[in-house]
N, C-alpha and C positions, 0 to 999 in steps of 0.2 A: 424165458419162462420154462420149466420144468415139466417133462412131456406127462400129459396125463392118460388115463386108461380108458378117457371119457370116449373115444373114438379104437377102435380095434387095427390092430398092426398091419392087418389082413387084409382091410378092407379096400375096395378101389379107388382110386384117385378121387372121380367125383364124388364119390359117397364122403371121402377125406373133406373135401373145402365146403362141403353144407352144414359138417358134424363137428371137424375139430374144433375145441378151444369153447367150448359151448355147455359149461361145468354149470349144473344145476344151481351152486352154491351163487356164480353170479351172474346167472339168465335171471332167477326167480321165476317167477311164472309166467315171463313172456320168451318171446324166443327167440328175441337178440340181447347180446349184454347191453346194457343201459349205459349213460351216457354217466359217469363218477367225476365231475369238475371238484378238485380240491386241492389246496396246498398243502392245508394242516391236518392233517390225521389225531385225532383226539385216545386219549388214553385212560383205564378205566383208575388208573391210579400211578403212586409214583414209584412202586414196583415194576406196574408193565411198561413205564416209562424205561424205566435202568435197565430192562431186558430186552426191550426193542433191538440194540444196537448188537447184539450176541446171535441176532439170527440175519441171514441175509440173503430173503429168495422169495419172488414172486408168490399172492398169496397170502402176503402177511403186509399187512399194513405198517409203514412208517413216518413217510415225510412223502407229498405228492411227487418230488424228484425219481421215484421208489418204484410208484407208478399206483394204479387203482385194477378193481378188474375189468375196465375198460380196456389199459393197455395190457392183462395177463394173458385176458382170455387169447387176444389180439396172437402175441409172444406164441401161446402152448397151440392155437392153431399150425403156427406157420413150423414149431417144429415138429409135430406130428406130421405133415406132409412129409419131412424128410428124415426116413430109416435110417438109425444110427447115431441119431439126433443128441442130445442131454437137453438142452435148452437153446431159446432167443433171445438176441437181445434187438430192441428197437432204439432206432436213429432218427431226426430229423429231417435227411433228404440219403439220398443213395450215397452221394459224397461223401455224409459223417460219418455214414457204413463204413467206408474203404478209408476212411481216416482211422476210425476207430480199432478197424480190426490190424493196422497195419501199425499203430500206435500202441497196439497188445503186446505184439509181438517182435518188434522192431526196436534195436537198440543201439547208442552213439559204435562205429567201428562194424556196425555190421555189413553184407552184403544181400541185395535184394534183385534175387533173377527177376525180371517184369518181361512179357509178352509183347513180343513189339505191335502186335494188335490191337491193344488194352485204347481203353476209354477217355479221350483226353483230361479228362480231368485227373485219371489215378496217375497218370503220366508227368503232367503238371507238380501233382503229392509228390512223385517223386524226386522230379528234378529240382524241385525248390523247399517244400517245407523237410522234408527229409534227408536232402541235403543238408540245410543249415544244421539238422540236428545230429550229424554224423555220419548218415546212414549212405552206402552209396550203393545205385542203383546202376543194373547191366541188363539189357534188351537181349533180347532171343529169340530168334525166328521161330513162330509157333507151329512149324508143320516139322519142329526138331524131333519129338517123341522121345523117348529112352535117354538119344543124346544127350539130353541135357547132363549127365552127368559129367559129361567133359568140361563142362561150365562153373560147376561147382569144387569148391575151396572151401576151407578150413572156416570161413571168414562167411560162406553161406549161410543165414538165416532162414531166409523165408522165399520163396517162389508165387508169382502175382500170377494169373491164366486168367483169359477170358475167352469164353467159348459158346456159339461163336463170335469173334471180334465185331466191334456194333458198327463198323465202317467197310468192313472189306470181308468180314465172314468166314475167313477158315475156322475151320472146325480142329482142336487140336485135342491130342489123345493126351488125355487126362490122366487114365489107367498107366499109361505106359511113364509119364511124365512123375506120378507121383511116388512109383514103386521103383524107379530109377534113383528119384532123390532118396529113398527112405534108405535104399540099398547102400547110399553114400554116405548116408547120416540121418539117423532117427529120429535125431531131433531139429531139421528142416521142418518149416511149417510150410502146408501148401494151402492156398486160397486161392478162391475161383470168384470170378463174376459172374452167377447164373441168370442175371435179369433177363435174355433174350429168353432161354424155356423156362424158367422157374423148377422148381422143385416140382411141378405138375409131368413134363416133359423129360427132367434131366434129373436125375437122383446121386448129387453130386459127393455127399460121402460113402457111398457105396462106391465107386469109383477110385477112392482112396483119399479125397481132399480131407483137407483138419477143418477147417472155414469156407463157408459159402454165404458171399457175399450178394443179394438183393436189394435195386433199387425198387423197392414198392410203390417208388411213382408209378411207375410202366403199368403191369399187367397186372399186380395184386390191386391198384386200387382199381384201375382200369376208367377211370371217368375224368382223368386231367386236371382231377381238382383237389389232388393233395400230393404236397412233400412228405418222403415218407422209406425209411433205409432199413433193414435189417439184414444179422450176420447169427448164422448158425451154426454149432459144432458140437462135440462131443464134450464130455464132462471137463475135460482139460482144459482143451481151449477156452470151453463156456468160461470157465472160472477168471480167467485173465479178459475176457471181453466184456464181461461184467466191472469188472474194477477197475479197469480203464474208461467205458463208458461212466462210470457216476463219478470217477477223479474229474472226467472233462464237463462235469454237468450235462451231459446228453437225458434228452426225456420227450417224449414225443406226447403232445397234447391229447387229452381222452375222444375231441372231437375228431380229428385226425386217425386216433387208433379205430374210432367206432364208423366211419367212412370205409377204411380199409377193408373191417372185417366184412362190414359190407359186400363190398367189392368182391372182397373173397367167394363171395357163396356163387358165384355165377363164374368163377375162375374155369371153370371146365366148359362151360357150354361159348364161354367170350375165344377162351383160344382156339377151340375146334373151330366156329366159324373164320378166325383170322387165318389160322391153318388151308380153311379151304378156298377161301377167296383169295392169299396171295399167292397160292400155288399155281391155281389156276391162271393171275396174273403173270409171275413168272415165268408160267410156260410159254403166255402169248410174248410175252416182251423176246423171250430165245430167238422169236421166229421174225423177229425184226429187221429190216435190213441195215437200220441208222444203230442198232444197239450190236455191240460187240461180245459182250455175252453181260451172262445175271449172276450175281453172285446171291445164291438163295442153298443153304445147305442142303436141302434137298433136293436138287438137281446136280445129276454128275458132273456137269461143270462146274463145280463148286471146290476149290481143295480144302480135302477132309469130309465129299460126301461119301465115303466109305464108313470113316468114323462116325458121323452123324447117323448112319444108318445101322449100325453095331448098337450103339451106347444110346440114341435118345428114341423117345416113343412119340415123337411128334412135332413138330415145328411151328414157331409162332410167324405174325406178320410183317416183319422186318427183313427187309433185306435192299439191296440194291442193285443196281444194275450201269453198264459204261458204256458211253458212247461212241460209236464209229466214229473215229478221228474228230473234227470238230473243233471246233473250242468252247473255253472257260461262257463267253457271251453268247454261244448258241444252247449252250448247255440251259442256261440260265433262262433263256426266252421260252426254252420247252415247259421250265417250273412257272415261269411267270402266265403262259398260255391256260395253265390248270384250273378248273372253276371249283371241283369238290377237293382237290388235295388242298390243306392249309399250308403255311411258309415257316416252320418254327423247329424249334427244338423241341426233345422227350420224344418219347413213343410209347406204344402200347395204351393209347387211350379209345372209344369210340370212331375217332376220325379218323378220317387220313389225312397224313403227312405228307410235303417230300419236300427233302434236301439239295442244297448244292454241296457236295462232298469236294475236298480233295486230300485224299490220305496223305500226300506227298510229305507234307511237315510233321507227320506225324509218326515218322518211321526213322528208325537208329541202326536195327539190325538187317532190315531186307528192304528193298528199294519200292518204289511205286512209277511206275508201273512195274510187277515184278518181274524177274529175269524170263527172258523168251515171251514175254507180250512187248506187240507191238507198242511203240514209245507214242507214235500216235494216240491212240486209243487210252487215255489217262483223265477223263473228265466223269466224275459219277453223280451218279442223281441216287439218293438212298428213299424209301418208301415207307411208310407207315401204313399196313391196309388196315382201313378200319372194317368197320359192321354195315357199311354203307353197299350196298349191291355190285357185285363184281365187275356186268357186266357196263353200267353208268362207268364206274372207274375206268375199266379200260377204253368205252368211250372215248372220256378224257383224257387219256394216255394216248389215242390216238392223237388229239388235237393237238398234244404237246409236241410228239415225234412231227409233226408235221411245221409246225412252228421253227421245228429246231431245223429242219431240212431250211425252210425258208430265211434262215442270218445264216445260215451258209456261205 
């Protein structure tokens, strides 16, 4: 969606996620957009019919594929959060996001730097559907920076980042990564995963990316009960992620968009308390004797909490933490011991989560455990803090660590 002037450039974050995307023309006089269920969009005649197809941009009515102001307003919120913005486009789930934008821009014979960090599933995209269709993908240790230009060749397309990585958390420098590749070739495309801060946190084309990719399940919708993707960029890119999106039929339902927006308007006050509750968690977890350390970008223990602390204005509730040597089955009994954390995949919803992790299959370019950690120490448990009281969690966090002491 095409950013509108209905919310000011200037204004702060929160003031952002209450205002944007919230155009008089389709509030009317309440003060959420309405719910617009339709497929067929009606025309007042068979002129405006033949001149439908000559325009093409949120706004204007065509075919419900098109979308309504359900999913506009939805769209010119989420790029007005992000300075530098042109428009959004909305996906199905986060995955159609990173299919989509990667299917904009990605072509048979080309080559696609990816982050050996990245999110199994864009990993997956690469090794398999974008293989068959040409495209070949090369991993790079994400705490590379600048470097990357020794990586890139003629045959360079596009650069995949995710920062930080949703398993293991480096923080990688984005600025230095995208003005490296630009330096090498211009027209390199860089795209980022920002679901861990969102555009609230992390203002990912100021930084220099072309594409910032969010899964709006997480923390835009924030209540674990919608699939839900979009990818942001500048008028360029917009244009190509736009016509890739409606060549693959993508279209996000109006219920779905009107959930979201939802969600949005509480986007500031949901991640500051997640911010304060996992940090606080984090800390205790450091001071543990069975845990090895936390990987949470806001603790110096963290590689890349330098760069976290340059580049983002706040941290969400995700992160994880490894266990003092152990194993796989003791690891497991600490998750199983937990009463308020649930057992599941996603994050960023009300609850808490936690995971059994093991990065190790997941890594091409840098090893797990990485170089100079103990080989011991290789079992993770990843966290989701929800809105649930810090001190209860960590409660339960004790009872897990103790659990785990006990299949020892």
């Amino acid at each position: 969606m095409l950013a509108d002037s209905g919310t000011s450039k200037n204004s702060a974050p929160a003031t952002k996620v209450v205002n944007a995307g919230r155009k008089k023309e389709w509030t009317g006089q309440v003060v959420n957009t309405p719910v617009w269920r339709a497929s067929t969009h009606l025309y007042d005649s068979c002129a405006d019919l033949q001149a439908g197809p000559k325009t093409n941009e949120d706004g204007r009515f065509f075919y419900g594929r098109r979308g309504s102001p359900t999913q506009w307003s939805l769209a010119e919120a989420l790029t007005q959060m992000e300075p530098g913005a042109h428009g959004t486009i909305l996906y199905p789930s986060g995955v159609a996001a990173i299919a989509g934008s990667l299917l904009a821009v990605l072509k048979p014979g080309d080559i696609l730097l990816m982050s050996d960090n990245s999110y199994d599933p864009s990993r997956s995209m690469a090794d398999n559907l974008l293989k068959t269709l040409g495209v070949t993908t090369r991993y790079f240790d994400p705490m590379m920076g600048s470097d990357i230009a020794e990586l890139i060749c003629d045959k360079t397309r596009a650069i995949w980042m995710e920062t930080p990585g949703s398993l293991t958390f480096e923080v990688q420098d984005i600025s230095a990564i995208c003005a490296a590749a630009k330096s090498k070739n211009p027209n390199i495309v860089t795209l980022l995963d920002n679901t861990w801060a969102t555009s609230h946190f992390y203002t990912a084309l100021e930084k220099g990316v072309d594409v910032v990719m969010n899964a709006c399940t997480k923390y835009i919708v924030g209540h674990s009960d919608v699939m839900l993707g979009a990818a942001t960029a500048g008028e360029k890119y917009y244009r190509k992620l736009r016509r890739t999106a409606q060549q693959l039929g993508h279209v996000v339902s109006p219920d779905d968009a009107y959930l979201a927006s939802r969600g949005l308007r509480t986007l500031d006050v949901r991640l500051k308390q997640h911010q304060k509750s996992a940090l606080s968690i984090a800390q205790w977890l450091a001071t543990q004797d069975d845990v090895a350390r936390v990987l949470h970008p806001a603790l110096p223990s963290c590689p890349g909490h330098d760069i976290w602390k340059r580049d983002f204005t706040g941290s969400s509730g995700l992160f994880s933490f490894v266990m003092k040597g152990g194993s796989a089955a003791a690891r497991n009994a600490l998750i199983d011991a937990l009463e308020l954390f649930g057992i599941g995949y996603s994050w960023g919803g009300f609850e808490s989560l936690a995971l059994p992790v093991d990065p190790a299959p997941n890594r091409s370019a840098t090893p797990w455990p990485r170089e100079g950690d103990s080989p011991e120490d290789r079992h993770v448990v990843r966290l989701n803090i929800g809105l649930e009281d810090p001190s209860d969690l960590q409660a339960d966090l004790a009872k897990g660590l103790e659990a785990f002491r006990l299949a020892l």
